[in-house]
N, C-alpha and C positions, 0 to 999 in steps of 0.2 A: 798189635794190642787190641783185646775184645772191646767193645765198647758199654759203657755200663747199663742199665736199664734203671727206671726212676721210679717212684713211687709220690707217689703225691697224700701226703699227713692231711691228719684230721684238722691242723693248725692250717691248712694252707702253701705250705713249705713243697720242694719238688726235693726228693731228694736220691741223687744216685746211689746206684750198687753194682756191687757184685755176687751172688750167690752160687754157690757150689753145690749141686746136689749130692745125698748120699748117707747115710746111713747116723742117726738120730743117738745120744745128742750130740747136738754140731756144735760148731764153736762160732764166735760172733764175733769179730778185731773192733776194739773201740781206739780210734786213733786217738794224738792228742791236739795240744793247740795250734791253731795255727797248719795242722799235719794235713796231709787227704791219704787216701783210700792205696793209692800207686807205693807206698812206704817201703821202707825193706821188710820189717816186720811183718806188714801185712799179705804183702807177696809171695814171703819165703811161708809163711802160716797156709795161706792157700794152697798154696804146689803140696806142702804137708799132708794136708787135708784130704785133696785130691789123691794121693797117692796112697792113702788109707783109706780111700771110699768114704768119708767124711763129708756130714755136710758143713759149710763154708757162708759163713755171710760178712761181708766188710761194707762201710759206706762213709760216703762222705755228710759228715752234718753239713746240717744249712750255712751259707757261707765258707765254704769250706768245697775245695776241690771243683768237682761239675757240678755242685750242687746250688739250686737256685738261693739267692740272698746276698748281702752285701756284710761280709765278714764282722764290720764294723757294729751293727744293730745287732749280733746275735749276744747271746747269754748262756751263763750254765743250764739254766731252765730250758731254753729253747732247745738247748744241743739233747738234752736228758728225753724229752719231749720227742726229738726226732728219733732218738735208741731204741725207745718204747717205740713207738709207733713201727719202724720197720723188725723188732722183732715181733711184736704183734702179730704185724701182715707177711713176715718174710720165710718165719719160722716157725716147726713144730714141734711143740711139746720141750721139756727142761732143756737150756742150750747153756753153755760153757762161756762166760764173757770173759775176753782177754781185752784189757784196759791197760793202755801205754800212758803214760804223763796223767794229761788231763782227763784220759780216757778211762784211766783207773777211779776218778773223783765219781765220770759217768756212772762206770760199772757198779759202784757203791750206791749210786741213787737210784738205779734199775731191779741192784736184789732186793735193795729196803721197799722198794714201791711193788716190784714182781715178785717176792720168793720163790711162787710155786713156778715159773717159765727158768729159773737158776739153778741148773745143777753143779756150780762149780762158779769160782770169780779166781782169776791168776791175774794181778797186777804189776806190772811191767814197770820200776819208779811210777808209782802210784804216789798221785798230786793231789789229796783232797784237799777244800779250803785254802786253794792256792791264791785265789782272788784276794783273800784279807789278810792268809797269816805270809804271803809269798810277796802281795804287790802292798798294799793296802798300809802293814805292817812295815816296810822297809820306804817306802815314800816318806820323802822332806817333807817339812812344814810348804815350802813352794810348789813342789809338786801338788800338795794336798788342795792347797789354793788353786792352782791353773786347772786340777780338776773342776772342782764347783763351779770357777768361774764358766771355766770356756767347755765342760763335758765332754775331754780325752786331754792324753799326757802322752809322748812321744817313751818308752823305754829304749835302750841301746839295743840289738839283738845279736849274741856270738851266733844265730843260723845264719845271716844274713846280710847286707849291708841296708835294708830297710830296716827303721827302727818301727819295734811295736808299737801301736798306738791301742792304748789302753783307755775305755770308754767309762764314763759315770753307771750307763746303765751296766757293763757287766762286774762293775765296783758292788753296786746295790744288789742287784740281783742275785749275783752269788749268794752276799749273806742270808737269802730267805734259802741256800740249798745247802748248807754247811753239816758236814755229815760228824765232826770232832767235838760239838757241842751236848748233845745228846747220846744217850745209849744210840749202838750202832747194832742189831742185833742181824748176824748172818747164819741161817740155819740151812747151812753147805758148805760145803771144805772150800778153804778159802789160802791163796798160795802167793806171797808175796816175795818178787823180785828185785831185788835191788844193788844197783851199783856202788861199792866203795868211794868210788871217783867220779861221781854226779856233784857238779857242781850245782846244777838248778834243780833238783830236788835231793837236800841233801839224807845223810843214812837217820838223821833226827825227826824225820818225819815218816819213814818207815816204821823208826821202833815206837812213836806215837800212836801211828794205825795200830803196830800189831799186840799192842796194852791195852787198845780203848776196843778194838774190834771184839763183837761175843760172837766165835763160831765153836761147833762141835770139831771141826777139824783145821787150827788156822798154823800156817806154817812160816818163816821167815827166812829166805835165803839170800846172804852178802856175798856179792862176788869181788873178791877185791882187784880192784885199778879199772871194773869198768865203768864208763861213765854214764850220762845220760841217754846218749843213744840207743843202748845195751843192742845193739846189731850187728856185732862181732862173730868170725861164726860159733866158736863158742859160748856167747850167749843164747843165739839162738837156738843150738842146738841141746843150753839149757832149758828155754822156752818148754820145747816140744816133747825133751824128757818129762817134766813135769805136767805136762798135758798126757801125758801115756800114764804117768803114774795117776790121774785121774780117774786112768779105766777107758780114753780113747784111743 
């Protein structure tokens, strides 16, 4: 396995990558939470990539993977912050963002702050405003207390047998990057994936993005029974159609 190469943000932040060189626009894999860089998704996108002479860039946000930070202190802002910065520094001219989960919330705050570096956003169960309408929103009254009090709340996790621990500052935080509040305006074709059988984002947040989103070109495809993962190879290999049908 190659080993990644780091960049170090205008924040301060170290953060790994992987970059592919090859032929413009490239694509950019925005994991989600909790995810790094080594993903199926992100993998099978690379080898894609490379195998069309495509440039290629994946990274792990701060906290996240090899990259420097303590999971627990990051934020939507931080993670958005870190997106900008190595496509800034990683890439040239309009790039293709593919946003998995949380990574889709990213990719939404990257074309609203970037346009003209986005030629294209494909969201993978795309998670915006997951922090308030996903955790924030479904927390007891006790939860809501052990937040304030003590500044994190343990969730259950179906990935894992550690439970998430869910912090005050990425409760707060979030809300100042909530993208379903305000006009959302995306002027690039914009292609959303989503699984029937997503339990953690479900199909009602898909059809909310794709009402409130304004693109000249915005698309919405259900696949039915798959679920959150969407790493099947037939999702995948719905991924990659639809990155072709982009024009890569």
């Amino acid at each position: 396995m190659r080993e990644p190469q780091f960049l170090d943000t205008p924040q301060g932040r170290r953060i790994a990558y992987h970059r592919t060189e090859g032929a413009e626009p490239g694509v950019v894999f925005l994991g989600g939470f909790r995810s790094d860089m080594t993903g199926t998704k992100a993998v099978y996108l690379e080898d894609w990539a490379r195998a069309r002479g495509r440039a290629f860039l994946r990274l792990d946000y701060s906290g996240h993977g090899q990259s420097s930070g303590d999971f627990l202190e990051g934020s939507i802002g931080d993670w958005t912050e870190d997106a900008i910065a190595a496509i800034d520094a990683l890439t040239g001219g309009p790039q293709v963002l593919v946003g998995s989960s949380m990574g889709g919330w990213i990719a939404l705050r990257v074309g609203r702050a970037l346009p003209e570096r986005v030629a294209g956003l494909v969201g993978i169960a795309a998670a915006p405003d997951f922090t308030e309408d996903g955790m924030w929103a479904e927390f007891t009254e006790d939860q809501r207390r052990e937040l304030s009090e003590t500044g994190q709340v343990a969730l259950p996790s179906d990935y894992s047998d550690e439970p998430y621990i869910i912090t005050r500052r990425l409760i707060e935080d979030g809300r100042e990057h909530l993208v379903l509040r305000q006009p959302l305006k995306l002027p690039f074709p914009v292609r959303l994936l989503q699984g029937s059988a997503d339990t953690d984002v479900p199909v009602a947040v898909a059809l909310r993005l794709f009402a409130h989103a304004e693109s000249p070109d915005l698309r919405l495809t259900l696949v039915k029974d798959a679920d959150h993962r969407f790493s099947d190879e037939p999702c995948l290999a719905l991924i990659t159609r639809t990155l072709e049908d982009l024009g890569l």
